[in-house]
C-alpha positions as CSV (number, residue, x, y, z in Angstrom):
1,X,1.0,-16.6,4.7
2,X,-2.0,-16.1,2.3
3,X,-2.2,-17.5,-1.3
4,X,-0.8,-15.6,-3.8
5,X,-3.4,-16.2,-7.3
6,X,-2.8,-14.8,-10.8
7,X,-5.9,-13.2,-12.3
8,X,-5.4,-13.3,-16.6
9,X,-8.0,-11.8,-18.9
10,X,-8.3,-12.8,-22.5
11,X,-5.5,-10.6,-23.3
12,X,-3.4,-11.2,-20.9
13,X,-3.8,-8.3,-18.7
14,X,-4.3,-8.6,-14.6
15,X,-2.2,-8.7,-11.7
16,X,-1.1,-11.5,-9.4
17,X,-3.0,-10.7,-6.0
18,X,-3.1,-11.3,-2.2
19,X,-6.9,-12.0,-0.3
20,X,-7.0,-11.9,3.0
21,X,-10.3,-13.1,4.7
22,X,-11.7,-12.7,1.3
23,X,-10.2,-8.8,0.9
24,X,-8.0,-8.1,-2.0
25,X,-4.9,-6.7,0.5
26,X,-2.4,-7.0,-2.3
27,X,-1.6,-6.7,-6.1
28,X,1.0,-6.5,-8.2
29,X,-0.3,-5.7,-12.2
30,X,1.1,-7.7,-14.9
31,X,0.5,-7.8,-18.4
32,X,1.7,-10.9,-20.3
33,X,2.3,-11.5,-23.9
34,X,4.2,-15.0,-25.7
35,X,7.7,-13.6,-24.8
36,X,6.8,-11.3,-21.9
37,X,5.7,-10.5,-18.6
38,X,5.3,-7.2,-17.6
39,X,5.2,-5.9,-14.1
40,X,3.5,-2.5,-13.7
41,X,2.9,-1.8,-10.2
42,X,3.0,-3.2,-7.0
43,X,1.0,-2.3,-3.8
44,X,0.4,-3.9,-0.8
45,X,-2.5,-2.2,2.1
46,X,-0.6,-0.3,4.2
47,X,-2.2,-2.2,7.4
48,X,-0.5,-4.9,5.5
49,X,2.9,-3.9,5.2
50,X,6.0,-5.7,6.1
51,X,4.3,-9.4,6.8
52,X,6.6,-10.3,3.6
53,X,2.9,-9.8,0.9
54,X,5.2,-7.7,-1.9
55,X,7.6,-10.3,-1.4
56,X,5.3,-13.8,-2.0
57,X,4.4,-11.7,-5.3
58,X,7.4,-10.9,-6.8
59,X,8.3,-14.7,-6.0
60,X,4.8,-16.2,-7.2
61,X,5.8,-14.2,-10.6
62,X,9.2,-14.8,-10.9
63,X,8.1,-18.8,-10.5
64,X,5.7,-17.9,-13.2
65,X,7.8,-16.3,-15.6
66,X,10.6,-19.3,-15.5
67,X,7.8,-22.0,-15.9
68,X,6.1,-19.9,-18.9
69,X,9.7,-19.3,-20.4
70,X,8.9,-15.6,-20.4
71,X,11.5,-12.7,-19.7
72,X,10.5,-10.0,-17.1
73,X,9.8,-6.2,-18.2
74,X,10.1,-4.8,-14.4
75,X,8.5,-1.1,-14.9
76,X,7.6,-1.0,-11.1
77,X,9.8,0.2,-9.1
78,X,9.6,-2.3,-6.0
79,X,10.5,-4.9,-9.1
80,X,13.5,-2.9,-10.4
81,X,14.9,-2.6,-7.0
82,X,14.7,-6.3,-6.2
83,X,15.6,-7.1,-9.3
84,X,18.9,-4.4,-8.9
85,X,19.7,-6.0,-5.6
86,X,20.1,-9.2,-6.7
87,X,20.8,-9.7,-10.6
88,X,22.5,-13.0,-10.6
89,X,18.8,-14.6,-9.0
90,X,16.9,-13.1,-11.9
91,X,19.7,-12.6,-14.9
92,X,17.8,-15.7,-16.7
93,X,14.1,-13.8,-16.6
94,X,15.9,-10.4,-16.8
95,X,15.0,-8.3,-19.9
96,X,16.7,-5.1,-19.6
């Protein structure tokens, strides 16, 4: 599985993202502030799809968010879903 990396400007704006062989083939954009993180959008390459890429994201943020003590905005819709599917995993980062 490749390395999921967060990429943060100055103000907080950028997107946790997937390389592959050096190729951005995944991101999901995030912007985070000192009680926030939210999640934008998520896309994955569709020659990419289904190896489980949208997936290491969401949990590469979610990690994130609980270390950083920040509460999840989930505006994206892969997000909301995952988020809807399973509530109890994510009621502590939650922000509805």
């Amino acid at each position: 599985m490749s390395e999921v990396k967060l990429n943060l400007d100055a103000r907080g704006r950028g997107a946790f993202v997937v390389e592959e062989e050096g190729k951005k083939v995944g991101e999901m954009v995030v912007g985070v502030s000192e009680t926030a993180l939210t999640v934008y959008h998520t896309e994955v390459n569709p020659e990419m799809e289904g190896k489980g890429l949208a997936k290491a994201m969401l949990d590469e943020m979610v990690t994130y968010a609980r270390s950083k003590e920040l509460q999840v905005v989930p505006l994206c819709e892969y997000v909301q879903v995952q988020f809807k599917k399973r509530p109890d995993d994510y009621e502590d980062i939650w922000r509805k």
